[in-house]
Structures are given as C-alpha cells and as structure tokens.
C-alpha positions as CSV (number, residue, x, y, z in Angstrom):
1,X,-9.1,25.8,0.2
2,X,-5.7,24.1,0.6
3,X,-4.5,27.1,-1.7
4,X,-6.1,29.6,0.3
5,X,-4.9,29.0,3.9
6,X,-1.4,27.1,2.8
7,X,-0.4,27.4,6.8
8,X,-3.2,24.7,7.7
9,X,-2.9,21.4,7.5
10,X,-5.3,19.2,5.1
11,X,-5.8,15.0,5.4
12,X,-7.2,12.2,4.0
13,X,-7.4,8.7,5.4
14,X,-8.6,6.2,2.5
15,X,-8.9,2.3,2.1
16,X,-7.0,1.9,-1.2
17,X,-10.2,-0.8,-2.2
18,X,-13.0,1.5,-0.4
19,X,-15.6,-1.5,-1.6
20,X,-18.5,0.8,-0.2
21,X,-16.9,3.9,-2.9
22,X,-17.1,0.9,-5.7
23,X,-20.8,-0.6,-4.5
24,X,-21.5,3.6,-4.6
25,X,-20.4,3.5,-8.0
26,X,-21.8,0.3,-9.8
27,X,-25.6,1.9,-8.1
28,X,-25.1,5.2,-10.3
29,X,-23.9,3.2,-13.1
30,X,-26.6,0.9,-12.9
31,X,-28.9,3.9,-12.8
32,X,-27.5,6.2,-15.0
33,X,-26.4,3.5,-17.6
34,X,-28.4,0.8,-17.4
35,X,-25.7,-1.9,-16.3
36,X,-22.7,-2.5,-14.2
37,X,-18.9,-1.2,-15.0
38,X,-17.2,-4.3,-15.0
39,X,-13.9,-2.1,-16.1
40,X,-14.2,-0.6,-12.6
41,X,-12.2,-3.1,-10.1
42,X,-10.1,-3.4,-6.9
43,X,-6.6,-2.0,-9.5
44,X,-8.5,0.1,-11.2
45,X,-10.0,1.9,-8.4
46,X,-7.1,2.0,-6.7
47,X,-5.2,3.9,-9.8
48,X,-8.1,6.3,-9.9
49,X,-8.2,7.3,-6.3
50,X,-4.1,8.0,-6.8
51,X,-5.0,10.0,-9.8
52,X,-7.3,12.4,-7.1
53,X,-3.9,12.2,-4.5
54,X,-1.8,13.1,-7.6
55,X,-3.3,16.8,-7.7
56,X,-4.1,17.3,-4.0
57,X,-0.1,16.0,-3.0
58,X,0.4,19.4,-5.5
59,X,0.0,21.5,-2.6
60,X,2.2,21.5,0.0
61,X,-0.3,21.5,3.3
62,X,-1.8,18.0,2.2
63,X,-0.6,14.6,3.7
64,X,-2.4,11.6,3.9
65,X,-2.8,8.0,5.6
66,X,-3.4,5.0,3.3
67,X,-4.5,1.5,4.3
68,X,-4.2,-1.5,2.4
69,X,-7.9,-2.2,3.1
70,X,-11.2,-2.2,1.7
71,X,-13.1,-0.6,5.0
72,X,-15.0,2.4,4.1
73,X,-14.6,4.2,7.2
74,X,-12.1,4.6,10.5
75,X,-12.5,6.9,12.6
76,X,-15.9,5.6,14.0
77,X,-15.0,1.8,14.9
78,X,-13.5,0.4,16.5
79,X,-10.9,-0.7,13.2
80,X,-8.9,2.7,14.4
81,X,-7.2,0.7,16.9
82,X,-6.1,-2.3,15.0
83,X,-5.2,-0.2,11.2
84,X,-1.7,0.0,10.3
85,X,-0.8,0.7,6.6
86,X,-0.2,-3.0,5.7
87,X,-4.0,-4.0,7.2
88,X,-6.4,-3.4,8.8
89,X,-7.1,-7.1,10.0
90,X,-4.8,-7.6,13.1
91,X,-3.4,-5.1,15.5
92,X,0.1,-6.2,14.0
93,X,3.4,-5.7,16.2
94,X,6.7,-4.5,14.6
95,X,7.6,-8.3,15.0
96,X,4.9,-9.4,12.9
97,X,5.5,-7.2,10.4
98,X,9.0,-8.2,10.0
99,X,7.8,-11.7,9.7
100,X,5.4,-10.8,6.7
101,X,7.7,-8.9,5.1
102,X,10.2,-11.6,5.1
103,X,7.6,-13.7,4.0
104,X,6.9,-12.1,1.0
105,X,10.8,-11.8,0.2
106,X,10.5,-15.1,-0.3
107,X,8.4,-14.3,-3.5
108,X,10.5,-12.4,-5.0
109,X,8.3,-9.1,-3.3
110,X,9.1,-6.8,-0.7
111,X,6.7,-4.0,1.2
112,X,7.9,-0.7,1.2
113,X,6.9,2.6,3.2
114,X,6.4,3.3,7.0
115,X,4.2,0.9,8.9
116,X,2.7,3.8,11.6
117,X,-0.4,2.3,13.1
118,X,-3.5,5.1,12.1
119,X,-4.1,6.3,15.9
120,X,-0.5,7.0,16.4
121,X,-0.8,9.2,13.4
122,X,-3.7,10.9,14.2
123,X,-2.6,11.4,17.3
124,X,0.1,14.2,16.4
125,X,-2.8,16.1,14.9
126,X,-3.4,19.2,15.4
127,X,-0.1,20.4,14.4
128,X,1.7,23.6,16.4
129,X,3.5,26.0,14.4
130,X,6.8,23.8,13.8
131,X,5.6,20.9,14.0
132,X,5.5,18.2,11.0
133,X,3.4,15.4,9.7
134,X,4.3,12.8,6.8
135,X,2.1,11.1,4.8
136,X,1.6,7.1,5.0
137,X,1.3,4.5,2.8
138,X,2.8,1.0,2.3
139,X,3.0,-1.3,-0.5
140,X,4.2,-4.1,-2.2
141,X,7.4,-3.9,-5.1
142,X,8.3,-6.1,-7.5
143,X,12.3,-6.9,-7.3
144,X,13.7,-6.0,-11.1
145,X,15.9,-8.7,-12.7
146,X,19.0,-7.9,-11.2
147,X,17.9,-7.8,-7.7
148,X,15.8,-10.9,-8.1
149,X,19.4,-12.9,-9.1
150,X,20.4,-11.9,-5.2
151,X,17.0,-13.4,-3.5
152,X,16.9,-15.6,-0.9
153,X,15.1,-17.8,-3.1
154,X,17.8,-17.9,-5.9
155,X,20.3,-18.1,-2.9
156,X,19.2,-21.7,-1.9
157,X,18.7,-23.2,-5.4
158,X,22.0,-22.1,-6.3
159,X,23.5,-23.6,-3.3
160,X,21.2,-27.1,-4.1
161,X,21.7,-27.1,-7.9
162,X,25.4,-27.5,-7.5
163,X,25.5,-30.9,-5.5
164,X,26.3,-33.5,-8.2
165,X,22.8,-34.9,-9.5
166,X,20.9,-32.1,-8.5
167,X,21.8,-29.9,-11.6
168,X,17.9,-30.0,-13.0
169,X,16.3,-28.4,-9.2
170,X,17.4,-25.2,-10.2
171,X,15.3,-25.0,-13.7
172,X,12.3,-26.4,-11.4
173,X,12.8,-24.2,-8.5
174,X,13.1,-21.0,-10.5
175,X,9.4,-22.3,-12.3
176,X,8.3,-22.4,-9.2
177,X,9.1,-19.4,-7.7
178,X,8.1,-17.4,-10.9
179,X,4.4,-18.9,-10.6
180,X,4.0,-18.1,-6.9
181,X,5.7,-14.7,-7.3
182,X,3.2,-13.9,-10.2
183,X,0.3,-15.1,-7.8
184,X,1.7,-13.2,-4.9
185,X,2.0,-9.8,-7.4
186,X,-2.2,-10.7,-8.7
187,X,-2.6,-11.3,-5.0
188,X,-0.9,-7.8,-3.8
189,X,-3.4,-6.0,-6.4
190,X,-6.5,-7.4,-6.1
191,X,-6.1,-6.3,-2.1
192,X,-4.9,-2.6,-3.3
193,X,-1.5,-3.5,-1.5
194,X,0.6,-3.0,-5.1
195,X,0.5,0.7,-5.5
196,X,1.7,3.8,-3.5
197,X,1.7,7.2,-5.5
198,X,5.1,8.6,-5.4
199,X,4.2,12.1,-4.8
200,X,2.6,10.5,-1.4
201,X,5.6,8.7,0.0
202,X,8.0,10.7,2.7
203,X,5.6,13.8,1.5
204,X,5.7,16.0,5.0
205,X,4.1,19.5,5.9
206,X,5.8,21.3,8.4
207,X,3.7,24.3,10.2
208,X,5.5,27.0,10.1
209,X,6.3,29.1,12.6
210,X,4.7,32.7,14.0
C-alpha cells in the first residue's frame, strides 16, 4: 500500500515493550509449542519490532512515533495526554526533561532524539500537500571511551583526586561510577529506552505538492 499511493502519508505509534504484544505471544507459544519463549524479552522484543520499522522506514511516506513505554494502546486513554517519547508516566515539561537528562549524564548516559509530546504530533496530521511530518523516538546512548574521560563525573574526581591524600578517590569513584552506569545501561533496556533504529530518527515525509 505505502508503495502504491507514495503521496499519502503512513504511521505507527508503538510502545517499544508492548507487554500486551509479548503476553500475545507467550499464549500462541504456549499453544502452539507447548511452553513459554523465555528468549522472547523486554530487548529482544524491542530489536524485533525495529527489525519490522527497518523495512517499512524503506519507503519514503512512513514515519512513526515511539514511546519508551510498555502501554499497548494510545489513542483511546486518556495516556495520549501525558505520552512523550521518554514516558508515558508523567505529563513531563521541557524542564523536567532537562533535569532527567542531566541526571542520567551523571551515569556516564545521555538521551538522544526529539522529546514531542504524542498529541502535539498527531495533531499536525492530516498533512496538506507541502506539509512535513518527522518521525519520533528517544533513547538512551552509551558515551564511548573518549567522551566518557570529559564527563561530569570524571570532572569532579579529577578535581578531588588531586588534593594531597586523596590520590586513592579517584580509583574508587571511577568503580563506582562504572557499576551504576552498567545498572543504568541494564536499567535503559529492560524499559525499551536503549534503542532507536537509525533509519527512524529525523526520517520526515513531506506531501508534495499539486
């Protein structure tokens, strides 16, 4: 369809952990099979569902909305009002993000990707000829080595380490922050917050014109 009428728009809005998709799932399994997939959890749901965005972001006319949630459904509760790409918990203000992403760059993690609450989104939908819509998603990145060395974190134990007699903090502090940035990364995946495919992000359909 997409193919056939590329001058029309086509969307998905997903939870990146649908939990009702995964209970759908384990039934069939359980049916089919005889038991439970164990293999099939939060991650690995999550990386399947981006393999199914992989070939629909091949056409042009597709964008999508992504939400670092585990709801099933939007559209009909009264969630649409508080769902923002980051969650789906709190109705979250532009100064609240900012304080959870500075949070989490205090772990050695960072979120990435617009933040456009979902009824903002929708709300430019149905698009006149001209008109443009851009896909959403947000997650979390892991800072590489060399970025890590510039972290706030790093930033104070180096400051600390180098008053005489505190030369051992820094070795402790940097144990420290590796454990809670590896809990933080298990933490960011088990909630579907770690991955954004990269043929979704800044991926925009513009209607053309008559």
């Amino acid at each position: 369809a997409m193919e056939a009428f590329p001058d029309v728009l086509f969307t998905m809005i997903d939870g990146k952990i649908d939990e009702v998709q995964i209970a759908f799932y384990q039934v069939l399994s359980l049916t089919l099979r005889g038991g439970l997939d164990l293999s099939l959890d939060q991650v690995s749901f999550n990386m399947k569902m981006a393999s199914i965005y992989r070939r629909h972001n091949y056409f042009p006319n597709f964008v999508s909305y992504m939400a670092n949630s585990a709801n099933h459904m939007f559209l009909v509760k009264d969630i649409l009002y508080r769902t923002r790409p980051s969650n789906t918990i709190v109705k979250t203000s532009d100064a609240a993000s900012s304080l959870m992403d500075g949070s989490l760059a205090l772990t050695g993690l960072k979120f990435e990707g617009d933040n456009t609450p979902l009824l903002e989104w929708l709300q430019q939908v149905p698009l006149e000829p001209g008109e443009s819509l851009q896909s959403v998603c947000r997650g979390v990145v892991g800072r590489g080595p060399k970025e890590e060395s510039t972290s706030i974190t790093h930033s104070i134990t180096s400051s600390i380490s180098s008053i005489p007699g505190m030369e051992g903090f820094r070795a402790f502090a940097d144990t420290i922050g590796s454990g809670v940035k590896s809990i933080a990364e298990s933490g960011a995946e088990l909630s579907g917050m770690s991955y954004c495919d990269p043929g979704q992000a800044d991926k925009v359909f513009v209607r053309p014109g008559y």
